[in-house]
C-alpha positions, 0 to 999 in steps of 0.5 A: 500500500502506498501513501501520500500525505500532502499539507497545502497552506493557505498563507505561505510556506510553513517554516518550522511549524508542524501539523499546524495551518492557517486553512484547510488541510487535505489528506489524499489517501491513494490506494493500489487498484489491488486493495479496493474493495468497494467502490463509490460510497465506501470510497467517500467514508475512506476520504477525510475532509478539511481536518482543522489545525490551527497555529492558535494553539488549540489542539486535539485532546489526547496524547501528543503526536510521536515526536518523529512527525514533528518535522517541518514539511515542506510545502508542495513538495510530496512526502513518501515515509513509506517505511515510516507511516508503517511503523507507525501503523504497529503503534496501538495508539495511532488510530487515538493520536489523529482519530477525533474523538466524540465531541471534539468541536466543543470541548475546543471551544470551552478550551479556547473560552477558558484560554482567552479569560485566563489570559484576559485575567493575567492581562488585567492583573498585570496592569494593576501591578504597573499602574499600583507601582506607579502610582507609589513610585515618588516622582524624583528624578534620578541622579545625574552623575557628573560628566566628568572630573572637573564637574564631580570636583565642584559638586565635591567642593560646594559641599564644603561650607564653612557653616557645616563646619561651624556646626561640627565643631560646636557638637564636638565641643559642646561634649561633657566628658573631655577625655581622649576616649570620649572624643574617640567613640564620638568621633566612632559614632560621627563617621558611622552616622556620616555613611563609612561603613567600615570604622575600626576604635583602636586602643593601645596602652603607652608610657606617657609623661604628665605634669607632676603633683606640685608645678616645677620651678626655678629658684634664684640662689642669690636672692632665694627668689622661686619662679614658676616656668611662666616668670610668677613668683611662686608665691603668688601662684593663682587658681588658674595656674594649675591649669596652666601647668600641662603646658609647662613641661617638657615630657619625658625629661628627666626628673629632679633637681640641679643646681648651676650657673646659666649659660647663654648659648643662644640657638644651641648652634656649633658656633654658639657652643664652641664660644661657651665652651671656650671660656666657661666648664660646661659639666652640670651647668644649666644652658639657656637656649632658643627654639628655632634654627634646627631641631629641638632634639638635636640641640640637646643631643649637643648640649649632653654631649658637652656635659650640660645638666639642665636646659632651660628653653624659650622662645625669644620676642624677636621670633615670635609671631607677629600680634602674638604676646607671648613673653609671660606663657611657658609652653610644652615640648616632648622629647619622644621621638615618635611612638610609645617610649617604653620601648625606647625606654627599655623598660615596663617600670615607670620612672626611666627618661628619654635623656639624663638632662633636666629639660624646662620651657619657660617664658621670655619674661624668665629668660629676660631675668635670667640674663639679665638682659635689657628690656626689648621691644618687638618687630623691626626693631627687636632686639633679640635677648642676649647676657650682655658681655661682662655680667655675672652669670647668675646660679638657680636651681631647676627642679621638675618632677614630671611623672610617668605612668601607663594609659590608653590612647585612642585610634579611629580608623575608617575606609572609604573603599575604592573599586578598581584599586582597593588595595591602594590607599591615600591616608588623610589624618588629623588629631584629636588631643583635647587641647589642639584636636577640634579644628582638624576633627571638624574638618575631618568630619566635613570631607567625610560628609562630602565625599560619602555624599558623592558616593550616594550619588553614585561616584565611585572612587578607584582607590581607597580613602582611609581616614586616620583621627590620631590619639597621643599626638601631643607627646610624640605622635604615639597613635600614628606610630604605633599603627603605622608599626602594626600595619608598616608591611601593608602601607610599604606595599599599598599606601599612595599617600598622606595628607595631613590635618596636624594643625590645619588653623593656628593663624590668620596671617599667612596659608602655608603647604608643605608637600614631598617634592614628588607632590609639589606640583599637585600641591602648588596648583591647588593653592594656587587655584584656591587663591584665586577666590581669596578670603581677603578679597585679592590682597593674598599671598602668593604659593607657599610651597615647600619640602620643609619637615615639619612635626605632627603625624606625618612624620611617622608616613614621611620619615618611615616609610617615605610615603608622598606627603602633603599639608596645607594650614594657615599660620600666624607667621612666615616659615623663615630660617629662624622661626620654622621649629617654633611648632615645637613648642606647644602653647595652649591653643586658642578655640577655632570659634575665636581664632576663625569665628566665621570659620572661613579659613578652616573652610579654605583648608577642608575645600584644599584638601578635598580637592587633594584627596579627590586627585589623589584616589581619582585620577588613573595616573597618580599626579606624581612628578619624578622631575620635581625630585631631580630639580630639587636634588639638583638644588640640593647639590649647588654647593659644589665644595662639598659635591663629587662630580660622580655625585652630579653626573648621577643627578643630571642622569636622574634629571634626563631619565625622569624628563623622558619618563615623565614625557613617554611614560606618563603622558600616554598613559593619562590618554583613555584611548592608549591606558591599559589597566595593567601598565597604569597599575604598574606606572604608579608603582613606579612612582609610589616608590620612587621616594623610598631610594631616599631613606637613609638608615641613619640621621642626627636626632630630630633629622628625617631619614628621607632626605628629600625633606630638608631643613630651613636655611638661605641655601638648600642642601640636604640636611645629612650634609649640613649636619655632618659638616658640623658634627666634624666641627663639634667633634674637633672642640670637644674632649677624647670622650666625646670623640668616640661618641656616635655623632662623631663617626658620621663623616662628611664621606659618609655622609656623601657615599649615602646621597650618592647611593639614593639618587642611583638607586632613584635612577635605576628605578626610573630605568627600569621603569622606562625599559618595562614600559618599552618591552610592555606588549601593547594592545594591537587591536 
């Protein structure tokens, strides 16, 4: 028997669509002669009729057909399955899968009624979602993000308000509780409730130097006259001179009490003391000595070693910042080099010193009676405080009884985290001590305030921004130190860099940045954008930049680890040879509400540093110059007395190199068509650590061990010569004993071979750099 099935479509060719047409489908059975057995009638039950398929869906109840059938059939085309139509002739089910059944026709139809009502009811609860989402759907408007840098800047910027800040700071100074452990968990709770998600209160347990029980006191032997460190008569003591008393000590000196005569040896220089040592025997004299010139620790590594027992310290007139009447105020220094001294101490028993030598501040006025010095005015026509020539020496005893004991200082740490270089980091840190904490805290809490905003408005930066509120800043920067030791092996690795907060109002008079030469240029263009907006309205100082150290929490990053640091403050005087270690001393400090009561200058620093913060974790290339490190060593190396010409031969060969690099490396790598995120990532490794080659392993007390950074003077010149060249001076005055002392082993040779070596090594890293890059497979796509 042969058969032949035939499926015509009314509307087209039938693509991918089985037993299924849109009209009347027409089965023709042609039968061999042979197997007719009735004719006419018979013939006509054998024919089937316009059997209904349609691509609604709506199909015969019963088993689906056998899948074999489902393949496409092409139209016009007659199909033959001989062999297969008789296999499925063997099925029993056959005749059941195209037989239709008694009421077919309406049991369709209730299908198809029952189909479209169901769809229908979907179709209507569907639109009642939407319409209901709508309708309780606020109608804002999403947020537009900005279109580019400079557009996040401003928004970033016009956050910062000076009475945002006003605010901040009378909350945090309206607190009952004024320990350093309240000001922390405030500071906790603040930076949570501002939107950082991952906050950290840390505590760690150091040996801290506190004012004594009674005050300390000098006494006149002659007239048996006692003063207290501010000049009063020690009988004449008034309530508030309690209070006064955590300002007029210097920590962790040692303890006791030591007669001998006052000797005047000015700023404590080489020359001052080589003519004291000339006329006087210096053993267990008490020296007199300004602040400024160089550092505080310095000086009396040079008056132990002559033999002092006592140092009286002070600042004189003709230093002081101009409007500041400082002459009847005694103030606080420390003599902890940095972290917690009982380390350094070697022991867990309070009681030992940082130094043998009694160490007291007190005010000009004292100092004046001391010397017996004329009276003096201020300004121009100052006369600095001196002992005239010929006057008898006069002989007091010193007496301090600062006390040592263990307590709890306090850390606050939080990340803000960025996307694409999360293990990078820039570290922004401020203090929070009772007496200096409340203008920097404020102005933390404002970036905080405005960068977390940013983010709800969908920035994301690309590295991470940690910000650092330090406690134990006063007596030798103990928290920055202690977690930076913790976390040294991180930071040497990830930290990009430190912008800092230490004491960011402590004038009105002139705004001031210091920065690591690597940020400079960054540092330069940002004061000089903010100026252009000036507070007092065009009669504005011009940049003031520079690489000065200076203390504060920085050092710890800056001198440590030789991260890129930068630092913007107003102050109340120009950061001149003479007057640039004055921040050592520590005077009780005026509230921010009457030293800026409008809070505009503290506006100008948050709106600075955010804007440094914002390059610092946005920008793809770091904004790190390796040319203004080979300009300034080049500066440094002028003196060409003291300078080999292998020495300037390796600096100019850093200079060539860091140009090129600077010009080839850099500069593509900032073109979005040209940056590949790998080459980016290895670019600004090379510039994290290009200030690392400049980290001596030792230096004079007081002196950075980066070398970048240098002291004030006419001249620059890196600090481990200045000072190994007077070392060889002082060393030639002083006795046999002294000679073996370590001061005097370190040589002006040494002192070269270590300079020579830095800036080699600075070369070699911008080498490799350049032939990285240049071997580096580019994108060819």
């Amino acid at each position: 028997m042969a058969y032949r099935k035939v499926c015509d479509s009314q509307a087209g060719p039938l693509v991918g669509e089985v037993m299924h047409c849109s009209g009347g489908l027409d089965l023709d059975w042609d039968l061999d002669k042979e197997d007719l057995q009735e004719a006419g009638a018979s013939m006509d039950r054998m024919q089937m009729q316009h059997v209904d398929c349609q691509i609604s869906g709506c199909s015969d109840p019963g088993p689906d057909p056998d899948p074999e059938l489902m393949e496409p059939i092409q139209p016009s085309v007659s199909v033959s399955p001989h062999g297969r139509f008789e296999r499925l002739q063997e099925d029993p089910n056959y005749i059941s899968h195209f037989t239709r059944a008694p009421g077919h026709k309406g049991q369709r139809r209730l299908h198809c009624f029952l189909l479209r009502y169901l769809l229908a009811g979907l179709g209507l609860f569907v639109l009642g979602l939407l319409i209901g989402w709508f309708s309780h759907t606020p109608n804002v408007k999403p947020p537009v993000h900005p279109s580019d840098s400079s557009d996040l800047l401003e928004e970033l910027l016009r956050g910062i308000k000076a009475d945002k800040i006003d605010a901040l700071q009378r909350s945090f100074s309206s607190l009952s509780d004024d320990s350093e452990e309240a000001r922390a968990r405030y500071l906790y709770r603040q930076w949570v409730g501002l939107g950082l998600t991952d906050v950290h209160l840390s505590n760690h347990t150091v040996l801290l130097s506190l004012p004594g029980s009674t005050p300390n006191t000098i006494t006149d032997r002659s007239s048996h006259q006692c003063f207290l460190p501010n000049g009063i008569p020690c009988d004449q003591r008034g309530p508030n001179d309690l209070s006064k008393q955590q300002f007029s000590y210097a920590a962790y000196s040692a303890v006791g009490s030591l007669q001998g005569e006052v000797v005047d040896v000015q700023y404590g220089s080489v020359d001052d003391l080589r003519r004291a040592n000339h006329s006087l025997n210096l053993t267990n004299q008490i020296a007199l000595v300004k602040l400024g010139q160089a550092p505080l620790l310095y000086k009396l590594s040079l008056l132990s070693e002559l033999g002092f027992g006592g140092v009286l310290l002070y600042i004189d007139p003709c230093d002081a910042p101009s409007g500041h009447h400082t002459s009847h105020q005694a103030f606080r220094v420390t003599l902890n080099p940095g972290g917690n001294p009982a380390n350094a101490v070697g022991s867990k028993e309070p009681g030992r010193s940082l130094t043998s030598v009694l160490v007291q501040p007190i005010s000009a006025f004292l100092a004046k009676t001391l010397l017996s010095s004329p009276s003096t005015g201020q300004g121009d026509s100052c006369i600095p405080l001196a002992m005239p020539p010929n006057t008898e020496r006069k002989r007091i005893t010193l007496t301090v009884g600062n006390q040592l004991s263990y307590k709890k200082i306090y850390n606050v740490v939080g990340y803000l985290r960025g996307k694409r270089n999360p293990d990078r980091y820039v570290l922004v840190g401020s203090r929070h001590d009772s007496d200096h904490g409340g203008g920097a805290s404020a102005i933390m809490n404002q970036l905080i305030a405005a960068l977390t905003e940013q983010t709800k408005r969908g920035w994301v930066p690309d590295r991470t921004t940690v910000f650092c509120s330090w406690g134990g800043s006063a007596l030798g920067n103990i928290g920055s130190y202690e977690w930076g030791k913790d976390n040294s092996v991180i930071l040497q690795s990830s930290a990009v860099a430190y912008v800092s907060l230490n004491s960011p109002v402590r004038g009105t008079e002139t705004l001031r940045a210091t920065a690591s030469p690597t940020l400079l240029q960054l540092t330069s263009d940002i004061q000089r954008r903010q100026l252009l907006s000036c507070i007092r309205g065009g009669n504005c100082p011009g940049p003031n930049v520079s690489s000065l150290q200076l203390p504060g929490d920085v050092s710890f990053f800056a001198n440590q680890l030789a991260v890129p640091t930068m630092e913007f403050a107003f102050e109340q005087t120009k950061a001149e040879e003479t007057t640039s270690f004055l921040s050592e001393a520590q005077f009780s400090a005026e509230s921010p509400e009457t030293l800026d009561p409008l809070f505009k200058f503290h506006e100008t620093i948050a709106k600075m540093t955010a804007e440094a913060i914002l390059r610092l974790v946005n920008d793809p290339v770091l904004p790190f110059y390796p040319l203004d490190i080979a300009l300034d060593v080049q500066s440094k190396l002028k003196d060409k007395s003291t300078v080999s010409a292998a020495m300037l031969s390796s600096a100019s060969s850093l200079r060539n190199d860091a140009t090129f690099f600077q010009s080839e490396t850099m500069r593509p790598a900032n073109d979005p068509k040209e940056r590949d995120p790998s080459h980016v990532r290895m670019l600004n490794d090379v510039l994290r650590d290009l200030e690392k080659s400049f980290v001596v392993p030792q230096t004079p007390p007081g002196v950075y061990r980066n070398l970048l950074y240098s002291l004030p003077g006419n001249n620059p010149q890196f600090s481990i010569l200045r000072f190994s060249q007077e070392a060889t001076q002082f060393c030639n005055m002083t006795s046999k004993a002294v000679k073996h002392t370590a001061l005097c082993h370190t040589t002006v040779n040494q002192s070269l071979a270590l300079v020579l070596k830095a800036i080699r090594s600075a070369d070699r890293l911008v080498c490799f750099g350049l032939e990285l890059f240049e071997n580096y497979p580019n994108d060819t796509k």
